[in-house]
Each structure stands twice: as structure tokens, then as C-alpha cells.
C-alpha positions in Angstrom: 12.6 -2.8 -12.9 16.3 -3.5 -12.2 17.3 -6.9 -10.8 18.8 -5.4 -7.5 15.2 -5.8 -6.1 15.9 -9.6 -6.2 19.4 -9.4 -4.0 17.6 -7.1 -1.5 14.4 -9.0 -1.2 16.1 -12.5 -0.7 16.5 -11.1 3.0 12.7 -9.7 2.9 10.9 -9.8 5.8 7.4 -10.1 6.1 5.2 -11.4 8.7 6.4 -13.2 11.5 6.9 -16.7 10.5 4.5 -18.5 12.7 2.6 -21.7 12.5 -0.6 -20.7 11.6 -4.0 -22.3 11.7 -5.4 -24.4 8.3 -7.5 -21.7 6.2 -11.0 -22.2 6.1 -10.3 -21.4 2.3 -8.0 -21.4 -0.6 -6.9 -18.5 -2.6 -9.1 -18.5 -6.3 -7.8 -16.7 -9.5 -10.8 -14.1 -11.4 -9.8 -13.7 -14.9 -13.5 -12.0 -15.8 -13.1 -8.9 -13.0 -13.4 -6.2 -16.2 -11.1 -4.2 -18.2 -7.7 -5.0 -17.5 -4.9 -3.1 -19.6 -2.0 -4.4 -18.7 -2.7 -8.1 -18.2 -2.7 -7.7 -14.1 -4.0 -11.3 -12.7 -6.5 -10.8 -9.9 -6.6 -13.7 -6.8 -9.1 -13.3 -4.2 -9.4 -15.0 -0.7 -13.1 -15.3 0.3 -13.3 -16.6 3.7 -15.5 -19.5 5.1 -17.7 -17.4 7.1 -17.6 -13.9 5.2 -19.6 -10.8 6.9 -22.6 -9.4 5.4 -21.3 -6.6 3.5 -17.6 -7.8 3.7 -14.8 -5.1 3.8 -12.1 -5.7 1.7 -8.2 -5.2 1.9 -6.2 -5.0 -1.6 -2.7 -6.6 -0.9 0.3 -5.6 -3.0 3.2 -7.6 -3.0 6.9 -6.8 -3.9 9.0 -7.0 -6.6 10.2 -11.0 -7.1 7.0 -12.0 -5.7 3.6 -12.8 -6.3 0.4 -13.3 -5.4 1.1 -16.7 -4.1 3.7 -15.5 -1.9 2.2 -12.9 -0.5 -1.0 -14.4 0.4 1.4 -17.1 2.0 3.8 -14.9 3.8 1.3 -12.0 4.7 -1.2 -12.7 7.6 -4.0 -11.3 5.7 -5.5 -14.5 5.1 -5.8 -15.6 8.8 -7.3 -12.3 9.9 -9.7 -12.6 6.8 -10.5 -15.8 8.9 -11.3 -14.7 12.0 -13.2 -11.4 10.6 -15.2 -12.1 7.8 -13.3 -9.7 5.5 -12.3 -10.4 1.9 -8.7 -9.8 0.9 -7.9 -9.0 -3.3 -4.1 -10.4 -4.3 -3.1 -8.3 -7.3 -0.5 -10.3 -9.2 2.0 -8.3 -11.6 2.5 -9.3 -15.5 6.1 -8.2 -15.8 9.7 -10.1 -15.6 10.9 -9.7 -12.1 7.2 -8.8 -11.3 7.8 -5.6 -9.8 4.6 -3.2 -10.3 4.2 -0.2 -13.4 4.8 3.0 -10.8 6.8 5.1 -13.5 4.3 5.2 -16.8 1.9 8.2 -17.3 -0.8 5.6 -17.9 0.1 4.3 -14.5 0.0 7.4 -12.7 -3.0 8.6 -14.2 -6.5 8.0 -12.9 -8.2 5.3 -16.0 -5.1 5.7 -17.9 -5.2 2.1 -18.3 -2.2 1.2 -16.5 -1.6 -1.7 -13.4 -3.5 1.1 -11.2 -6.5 0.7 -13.2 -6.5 -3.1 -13.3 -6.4 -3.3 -9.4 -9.5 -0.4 -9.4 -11.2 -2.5 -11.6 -10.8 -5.8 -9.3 -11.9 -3.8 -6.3 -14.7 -2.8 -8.0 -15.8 -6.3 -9.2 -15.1 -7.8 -5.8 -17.8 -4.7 -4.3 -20.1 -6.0 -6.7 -20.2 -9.6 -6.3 -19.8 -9.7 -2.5 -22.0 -7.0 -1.8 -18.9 -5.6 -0.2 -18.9 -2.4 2.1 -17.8 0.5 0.0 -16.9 3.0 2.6 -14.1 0.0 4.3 -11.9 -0.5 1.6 -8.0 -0.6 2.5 -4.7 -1.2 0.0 -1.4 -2.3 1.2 1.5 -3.5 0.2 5.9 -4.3 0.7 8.4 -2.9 -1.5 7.4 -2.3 -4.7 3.9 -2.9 -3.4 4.3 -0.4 -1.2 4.9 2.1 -4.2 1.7 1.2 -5.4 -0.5 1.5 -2.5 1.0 5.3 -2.8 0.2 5.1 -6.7 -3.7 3.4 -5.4 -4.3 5.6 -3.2 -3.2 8.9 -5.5 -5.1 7.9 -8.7 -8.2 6.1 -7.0 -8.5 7.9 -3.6 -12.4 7.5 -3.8 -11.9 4.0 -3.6 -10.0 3.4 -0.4 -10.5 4.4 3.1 -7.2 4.2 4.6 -3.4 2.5 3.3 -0.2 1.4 4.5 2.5 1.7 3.1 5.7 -0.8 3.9 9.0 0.5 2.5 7.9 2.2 -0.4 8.2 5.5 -2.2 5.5 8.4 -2.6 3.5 8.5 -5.6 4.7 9.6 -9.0 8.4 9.3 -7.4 9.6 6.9 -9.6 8.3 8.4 -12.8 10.0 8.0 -15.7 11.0 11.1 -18.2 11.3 8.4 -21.0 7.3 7.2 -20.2 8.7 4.1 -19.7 6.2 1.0 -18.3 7.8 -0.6 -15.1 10.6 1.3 -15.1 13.4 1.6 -13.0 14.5 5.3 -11.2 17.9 5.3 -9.4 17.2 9.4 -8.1 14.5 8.0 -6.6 15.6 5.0 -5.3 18.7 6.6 -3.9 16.8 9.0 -1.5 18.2 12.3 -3.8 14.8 13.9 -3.8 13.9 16.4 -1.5 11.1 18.7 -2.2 8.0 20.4 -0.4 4.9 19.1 0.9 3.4 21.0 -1.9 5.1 19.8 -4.5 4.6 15.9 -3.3 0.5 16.8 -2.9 0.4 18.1 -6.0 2.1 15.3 -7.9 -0.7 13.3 -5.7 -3.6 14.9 -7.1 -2.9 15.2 -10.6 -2.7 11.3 -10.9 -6.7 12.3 -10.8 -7.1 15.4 -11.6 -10.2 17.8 -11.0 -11.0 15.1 -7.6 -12.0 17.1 -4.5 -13.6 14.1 -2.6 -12.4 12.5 0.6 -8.9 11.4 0.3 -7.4 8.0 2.5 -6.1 7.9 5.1 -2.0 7.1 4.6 0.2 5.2 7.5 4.2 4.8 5.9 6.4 2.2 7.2 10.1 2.9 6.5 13.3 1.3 8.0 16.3 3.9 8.7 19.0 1.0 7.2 17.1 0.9 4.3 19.3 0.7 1.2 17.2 -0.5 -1.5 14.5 2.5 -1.2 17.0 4.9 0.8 15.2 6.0 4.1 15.1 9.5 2.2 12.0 8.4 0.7 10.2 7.8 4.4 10.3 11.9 4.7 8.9 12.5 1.0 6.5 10.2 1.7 5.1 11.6 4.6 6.0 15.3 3.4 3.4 13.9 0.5 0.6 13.3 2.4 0.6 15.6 5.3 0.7 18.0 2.3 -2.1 16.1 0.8 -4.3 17.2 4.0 -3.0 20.1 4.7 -0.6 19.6 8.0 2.6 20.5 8.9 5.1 18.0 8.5 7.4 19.2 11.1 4.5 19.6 13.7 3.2 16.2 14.6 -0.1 16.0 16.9 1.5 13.1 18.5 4.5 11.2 19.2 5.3 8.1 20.3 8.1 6.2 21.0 9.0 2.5 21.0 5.5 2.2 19.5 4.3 -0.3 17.8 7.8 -1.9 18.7 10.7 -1.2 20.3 13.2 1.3 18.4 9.9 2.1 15.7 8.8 5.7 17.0 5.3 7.0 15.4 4.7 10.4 14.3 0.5 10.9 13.7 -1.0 14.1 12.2 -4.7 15.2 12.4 -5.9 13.4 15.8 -9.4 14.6 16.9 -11.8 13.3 19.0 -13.9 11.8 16.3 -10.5 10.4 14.5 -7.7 9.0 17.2 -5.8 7.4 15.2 -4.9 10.5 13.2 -5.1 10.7 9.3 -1.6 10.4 8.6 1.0 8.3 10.6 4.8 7.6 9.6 6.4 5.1 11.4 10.2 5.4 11.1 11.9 1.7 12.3 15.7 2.3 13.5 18.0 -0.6 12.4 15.2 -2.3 10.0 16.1 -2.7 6.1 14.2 -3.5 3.7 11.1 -4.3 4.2 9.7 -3.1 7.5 8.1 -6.9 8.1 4.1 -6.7 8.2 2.2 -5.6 11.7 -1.2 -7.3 11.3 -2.4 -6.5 14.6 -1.4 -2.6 13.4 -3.1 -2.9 10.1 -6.6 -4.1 11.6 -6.2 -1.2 13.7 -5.4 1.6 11.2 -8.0 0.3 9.1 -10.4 0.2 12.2 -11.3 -3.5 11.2 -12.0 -6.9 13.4 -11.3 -5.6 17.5 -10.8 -2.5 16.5 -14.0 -1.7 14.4 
């Protein structure tokens, strides 16, 4: 993808940057997780004390970065600690190392693209930790957050619930050309706006003839944002409330300077049996690029540690 990811994330923001407690343990590379098409390296964080039957959060990082740097200035790790969950660091093969969102191969359920590398490790991880199938969560920043859209289109019978920081929806930034980790300026630039239909349908053709339970799908988007233009917050959440079958325009709930001041927090599809909604956009006023990480948030949208 194009350089101007670099410029833009110099001033990322991520999680607070705290002092944090000494890790109980280090971050280990898997190079024997399966098939892997397109070279994707797999890290893994196994907690000390893991929990019988340990969830598991896949965490995406942006473009410029790496696993490294993500499981360093994400607080994954630490709430890993304290919870017994397992957290999977996808790492990307490309210069720049921004992730494949614009190939068919990418966008297609076992097309053999970065999407199915990350399936795969998921899948590994389940299997060698005994992990608990039905609490498995993606995320991601930036170009990470593209493919937490692209995860959770192509592979939604993996993953209970996503968030999305600062990304785009799924098959946004496809390219006409097939090109692998390519770049798309319409995209970028916020010049898309379509329907909720359209935006659920590009969803589930990534995996076609799937009529299972979907994820649920919390967005993160900053209104100053001019790397992913804050367009792409609405398209995102036109995608999945489409996805489910809301009304985009009709929220269940609204509420402002939630989880922080100036952020307000649309949620469709609260019931009794689901609070927290199935899908939530949080739009931050006077926040670029990225929206920086809300732990405390996460572990609550994935209903994980206090909030299981």
C-alpha cells in the first residue's frame, strides 16, 4: 500500500502509554500453525496462568507495524494476564507491512489470501490450547482495522464479536486490477457512499452460500480523520447494520460522551438477552487517525474478564 500510511501513523495512537506491570510471559513465533498462502507470520502470547478452555483475541496491527509493536503498544497482553485469555499477533509479509484487503483471494472465504493465514492460526491455537470456540474476538488499528472487517466477512463462523479502530468496511478497498495489498484512493478518500444493501452483500459474498451466526461488529472512527476519511465510519456501520438487518438511521440507543468525552455511541439490536447491542459505531469528534485502543471497552464488547 502507499507510503502515506507511514506519515500518518508516525502520530498513531494506541493505548495509553502507561507503565505497565512485567508480563508473566513473552510473546513466541509458530511457524507450523498450517497452510499459510501468503507467507503471514503467526506470534502468540500464552499467559502464565491460562484458563481452562482459554478464549482468544486475534490482534491486527497497522500498516508500518508489526507484531512486535502491537503486542507492545496494545494492552492486550496485560489483560491476557490478569484473565487467562490467549491473544494471536498476525504479522504481515509485505513492504510497509500494511495487510492484503484489495485481492479476490483476500476477500474470499479459503481463497488463500492473508485472511486465510489468520483463519488458519485461529484454528491451530483452538486446537492446541483447547481454546473456547464460541469466545473468539479479532481486532485491529488502521490497516488492521480493515482486516478485522475482511475476518470477520470471510470467516464469520469463527469470531464472536470485532472491533474495528479506524478502518474501512470489507471489500472497500478492492482492487479492479486484483491487485495483492493494494492501495484504493476512492476508498481512502471517503467518496463511497452506497446502501446498507449493497455494503451487506459485498459482506457475504467474501463467503458465499454462509447462513450461520454472523459477529458481532463495534467501529471506531475519528471525525479528523484524514488518512481513512471519516466517510468510511458511515459505510462501515451502513455495512453491518445491513448485515443484520437494522436500520442504520434508527439506533436503539444513544449515548453521549460515552466511552469518553466528545466519543458519542450509536448501538443497534439491544434486547434483554444482548445489552450491549450487536452493532455499535462509536464516532470520536477531534480524533485522527487511529482512534487509540479502549481495553477496558474491548473486554466489555467481547463480554470477557469483569464483564463475562
Amino acid at each position: 500500500m502507499k507510503s502515506i500510511f507511514a506519515s500518518a501513523l508516525a502520530l498513531l495512537g494506541l493505548a495509553t502509554a502507561l507503565p505497565s506491570p512485567a508480563l508473566t510471559s513473552t510473546l513466541q513465533q509458530v511457524t507450523n500453525f498450517g497452510s499459510n498462502p501468503s507467507n503471514t507470520q503467526m506470534y502468540i502470547y500464552v499467559p502464565s496462568k491460562v484458563a481452562a478452555n482459554p478464549p482468544i483475541i486475534v490482534a491486527i496491527h497497522y500498516c508500518t507495524g508489526t507484531a512486535q509493536a502491537y503486542f507492545s503498544g496494545s494492552p492486550y497482553a496485560q489483560l491476557a494476564d490478569q484473565y487467562g485469555f490467549i491473544v494471536i499477533y498476525p504479522s504481515s509479509p509485505y513492504s510497509g507491512t500494511c495487510w492484503d484487503v484489495s485481492s479476490k483471494s483476500a476477500l474470499t472465504h479459503n481463497g488463500g489470501g492473508d485472511s486465510n493465514s489468520i483463519a488458519n492460526m485461529v484454528t491451530y491455537a483452538l486446537q492446541k490450547y483447547n481454546g473456547d470456540s464460541t469466545k473468539v474476538f479479532v481486532t485491529g488499528s488502521s490497516s488492521g482495522a480493515m482486516m478485522t472487517n475482511v475476518m470477520a466477512a470471510t470467516y464469520p463462523e469463527l469470531f464472536a464479536a470485532a472491533t474495528a479502530y479506524s478502518g474501512v468496511p470489507a471489500g472497500c478497498f478492492v482492487s479492479s486490477s486484483n491487485q495483492v495489498d493494494g492501495w484504493n484512493s476512492t476508498c481512502s478518500q471517503g467518496q463511497i457512499n452506497s446502501t446498507p444493501t449493497y455494503w451487506a452483500n459485498v459482506a457475504k459474498a467474501e463467503d458465499p452460500g454462509y447462513t450461520g451466526k454472523r459477529p458481532r461488529f463495534q467501529v471506531y472512527h475519528g471525525s479528523v480523520d484524514t488518512t481513512l476519511l471519516p466517510q468510511n465510519y458511515n459505510e462501515t456501520v451502513k455495512q453491518w447494520t445491513g448485515v443484520f438487518g437494522y436500520d442504520y438511521t434508527k439506533p436503539d440507543q444513544v449515548q453521549n460522551n460515552f466511552p469518553a468525552s466528545r466519543y458519542t455511541t450509536d448501538i443497534w439490536g439491544v434486547t434483554a438477552a444482548n445489552p450491549r447491542g450487536t452493532v455499535q459505531g462509536i464516532y470520536a469528534v477531534g480524533v485522527g487517525h487511529t482512534v487509540p485502543i479502549n481495553g477496558t471497552q474491548d473486554l466489555m464488547w467481547f463480554g470477557l474478564g469483569p464483564y463475562a
